[in-house]
N, C-alpha and C positions, 0 to 999 in steps of 0.2 A: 858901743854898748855890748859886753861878752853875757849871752844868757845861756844857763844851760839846756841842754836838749831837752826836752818833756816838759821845761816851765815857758816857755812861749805861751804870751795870754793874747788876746783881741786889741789890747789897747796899747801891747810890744809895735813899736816901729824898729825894724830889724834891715841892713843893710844887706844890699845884693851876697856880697860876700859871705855876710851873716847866713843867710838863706842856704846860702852853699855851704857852708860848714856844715848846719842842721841835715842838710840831705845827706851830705857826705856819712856822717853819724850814725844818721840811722839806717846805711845801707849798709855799714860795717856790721851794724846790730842785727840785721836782718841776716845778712852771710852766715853771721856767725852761729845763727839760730839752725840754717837751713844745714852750715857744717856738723853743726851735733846732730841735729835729727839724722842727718843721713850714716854718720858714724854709727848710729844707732839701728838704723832699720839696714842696713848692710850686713851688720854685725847679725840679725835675723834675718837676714834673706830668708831661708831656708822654711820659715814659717809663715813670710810674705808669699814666696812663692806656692805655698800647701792654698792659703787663703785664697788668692787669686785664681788657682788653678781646683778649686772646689767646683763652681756652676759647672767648671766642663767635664770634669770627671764625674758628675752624675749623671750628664747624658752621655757624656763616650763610654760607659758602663752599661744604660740602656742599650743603646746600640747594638754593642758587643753578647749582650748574653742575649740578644735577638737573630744574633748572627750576621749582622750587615756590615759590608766593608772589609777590608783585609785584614780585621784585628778579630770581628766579629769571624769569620773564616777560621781563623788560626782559633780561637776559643772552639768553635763546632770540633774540630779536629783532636783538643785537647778532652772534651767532655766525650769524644768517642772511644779515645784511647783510656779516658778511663774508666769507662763502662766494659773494656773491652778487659784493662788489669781488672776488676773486680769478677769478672766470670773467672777468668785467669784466677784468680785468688782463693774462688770454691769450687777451682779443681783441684787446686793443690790442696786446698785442706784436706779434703777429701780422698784424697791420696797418699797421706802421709798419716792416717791417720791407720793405728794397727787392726788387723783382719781386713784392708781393704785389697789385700792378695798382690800388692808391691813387696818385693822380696828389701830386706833389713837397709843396705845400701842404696836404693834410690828411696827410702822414707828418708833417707840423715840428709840426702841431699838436696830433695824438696823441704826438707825443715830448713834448710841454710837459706834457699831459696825466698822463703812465705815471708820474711823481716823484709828484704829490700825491696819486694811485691808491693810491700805495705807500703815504706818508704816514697814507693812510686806513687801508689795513686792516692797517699799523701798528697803528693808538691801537685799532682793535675788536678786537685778539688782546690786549689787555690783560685780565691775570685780573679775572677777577668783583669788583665791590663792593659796597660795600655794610654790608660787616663791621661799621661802629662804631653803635652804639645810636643812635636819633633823643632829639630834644630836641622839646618841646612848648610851653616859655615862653621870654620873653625874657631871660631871667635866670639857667635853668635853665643852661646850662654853666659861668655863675660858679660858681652855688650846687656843682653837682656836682663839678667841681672842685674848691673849696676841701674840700666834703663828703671826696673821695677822699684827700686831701692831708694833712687833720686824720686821715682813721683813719688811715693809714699813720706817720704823725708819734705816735699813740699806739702804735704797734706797736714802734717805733723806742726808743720814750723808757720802753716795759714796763721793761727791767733799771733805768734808775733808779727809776721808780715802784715797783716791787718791793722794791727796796731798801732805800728809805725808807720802806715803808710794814712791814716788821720789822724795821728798826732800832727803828724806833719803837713796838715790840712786843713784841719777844725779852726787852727786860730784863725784862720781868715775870716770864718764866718762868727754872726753877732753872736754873745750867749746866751740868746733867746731860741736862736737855729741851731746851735750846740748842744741844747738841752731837747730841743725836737728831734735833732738827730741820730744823739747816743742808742735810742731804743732800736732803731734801723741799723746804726752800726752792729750793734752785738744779733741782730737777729740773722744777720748775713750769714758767720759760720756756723751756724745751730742751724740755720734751713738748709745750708748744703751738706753739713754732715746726714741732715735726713735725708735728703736725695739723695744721694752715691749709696744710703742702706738701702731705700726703694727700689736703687735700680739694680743694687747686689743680690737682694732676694726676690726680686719682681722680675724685672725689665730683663736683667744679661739671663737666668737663665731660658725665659720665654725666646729670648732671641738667637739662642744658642741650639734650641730645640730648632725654632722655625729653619734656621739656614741649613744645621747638619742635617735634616730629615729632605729639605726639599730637594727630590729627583735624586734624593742618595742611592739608589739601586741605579743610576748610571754613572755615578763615579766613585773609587775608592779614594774615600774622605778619611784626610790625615790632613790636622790640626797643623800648622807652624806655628813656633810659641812666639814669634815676635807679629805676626799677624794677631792674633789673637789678643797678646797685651793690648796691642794699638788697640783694636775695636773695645776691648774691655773697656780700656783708657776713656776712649771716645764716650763712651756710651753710659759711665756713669758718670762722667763730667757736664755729660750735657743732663742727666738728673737733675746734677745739685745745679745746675744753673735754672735750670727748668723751678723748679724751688722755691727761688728768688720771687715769684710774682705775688706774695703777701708787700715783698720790700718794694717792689715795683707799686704796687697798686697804691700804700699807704706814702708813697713819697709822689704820685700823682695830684692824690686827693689832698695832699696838705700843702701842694704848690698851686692848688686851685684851676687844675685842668680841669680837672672831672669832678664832680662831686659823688658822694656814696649812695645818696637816694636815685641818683641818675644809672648807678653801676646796679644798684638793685632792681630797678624796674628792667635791666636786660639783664637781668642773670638766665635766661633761656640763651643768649647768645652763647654766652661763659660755656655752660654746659655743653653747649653745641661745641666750640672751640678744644675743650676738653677732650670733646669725644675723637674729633679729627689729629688732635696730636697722640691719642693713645692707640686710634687709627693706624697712625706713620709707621708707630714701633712695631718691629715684629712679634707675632702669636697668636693666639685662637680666640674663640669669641669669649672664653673663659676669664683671660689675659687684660683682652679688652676694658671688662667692668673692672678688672682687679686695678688699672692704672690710671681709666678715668676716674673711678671715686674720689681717691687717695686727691687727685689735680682739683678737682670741684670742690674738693673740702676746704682745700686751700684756698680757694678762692673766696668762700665762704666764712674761714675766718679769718684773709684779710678785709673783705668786708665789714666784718662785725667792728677789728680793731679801726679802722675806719671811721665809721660812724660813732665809736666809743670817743676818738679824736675828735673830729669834728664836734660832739657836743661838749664837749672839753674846753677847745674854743671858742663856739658860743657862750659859754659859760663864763667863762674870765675875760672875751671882751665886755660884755653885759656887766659884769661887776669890779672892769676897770675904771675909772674917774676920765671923762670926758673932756 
């Protein structure tokens, strides 16, 4: 029996081979998704990289116009030189200027002078740099890039990988479970695209602060940008995973582990649990509230969705025919 891919129902009986074709299908489908995305975010590297490389340029910025570290040094150095061209600067006006008793020929020559003065402490009022991650091998901002380019192109190409990967699933289950499940499905990439922004403007730069500042006056701290990726990577991966615990919870409670009035009577636990995971992450006691709320909330409305469930099933067994 030849079905095509995406019309598999519950009540299809489909041969091993059959089965294998369908996988096969929809891994071509998926490739093919994760190939454009990545032609596409390759194609931006250059914008991916500004993005990604944002949290640490506001603290290697901090840093630096504090004077800490070998970049922060070289800025001090730069802001003395050019404290030093602008004195420089009102002497020479000052001397070039007529009745200041420089005779005709050293005024034309400090007038030549005063433009490229200027020029100078121009380019030394430029802000601090510094901000982008050093590289260590020859190879290393291929590899990092194409590295950066591919996760962002798997970020990109989640909704069809997701897709494909319960289509290619769901018919096993009744479609009574199918229709329970679709709202879990679609809530999975929508809670982790909110996590990975939680942890982009919350969590990585808190923790970008905590690491670069601790015991920084005994080492000169210089970023590598493939270290850095990796923890970024890590660190808002485990957000959007982190996320997950509305789908978690609401896929407990409708498998009859736990029920919602039972989660509500510990929601002092919850809290407490909240607090220790925003504990883990690094930053200040500021930090702290900013990451447990956001986790408690969540909790709070998977609970809600929860019990909205559950009387939902109360409801329609009650007024199904016995």
């Amino acid at each position: 029996m030849a079905i095509a891919v995406g019309r598999v129902r519950h009540e299809d009986r489909l041969s091993v081979v059959e089965h294998l074709h369908e996988l096969r299908t929809r891994m071509i489908v998926s490739l093919a998704a994760i190939a454009l995305a990545f032609g596409l975010t390759f194609w931006q590297n250059h914008s991916l990289l500004h993005i990604i490389n944002k949290p640490l340029a506001r603290q290697t910025e901090r840093q630096v116009r504090a004077g800490e570290g070998p970049l922060g040094a070289t800025y001090a150095v730069q802001q003395s030189s050019r404290s030093l061209g602008a004195d420089l600067a009102v002497v020479v006006g000052a001397l070039e200027r007529p009745g200041s008793g420089t005779s005709a020929r050293a005024r034309a020559t400090l007038a030549s002078v005063a433009p490229r003065l200027q020029r100078t402490i121009t380019a030394l009022s430029a802000a601090p740099s510094g901000e982008k991650p050093v590289t260590l091998g020859i190879g290393e901002p291929f590899t990092t890039t194409v590295g950066i380019a591919l996760l962002f192109a798997l970020v990109l190409a989640l909704p069809v990988l997701l897709y494909q990967a319960y289509s290619f699933v769901l018919p096993a289950f009744s479609p009574q479970h199918q229709r329970s499940a679709r709202p879990l499905i679609l809530a999975v990439p929508v809670l982790f695209a909110l996590g990975v922004l939680f942890g982009y403007f919350v969590v990585l730069p808190a923790a970008l602060h905590f690491f670069q500042n601790f015991n920084s006056n005994q080492f000169n701290v210089l970023v590598q940008a493939s270290q850095y990726y990796h923890f970024a990577a890590l660190t808002l991966l485990a957000m959007g995973m982190l996320f997950q615990v509305p789908v978690g919870i609401l896929a407990v409670t409708r498998a009859g582990i736990v029920s919602a009035s039972k989660l509500r009577r510990n929601r002092r636990y919850a809290l407490l649990a909240c607090g220790l995971v925003a504990a883990f992450l690094p930053g200040d006691a500021i930090t702290l509230v900013l990451e447990t709320v956001p986790l408690y909330l969540l909790f709070e409305l998977s609970l809600l969705l929860a019990t909205i469930a559950e009387r939902r099933a109360s409801a329609r067994a009650q007024s199904s025919p016995t």
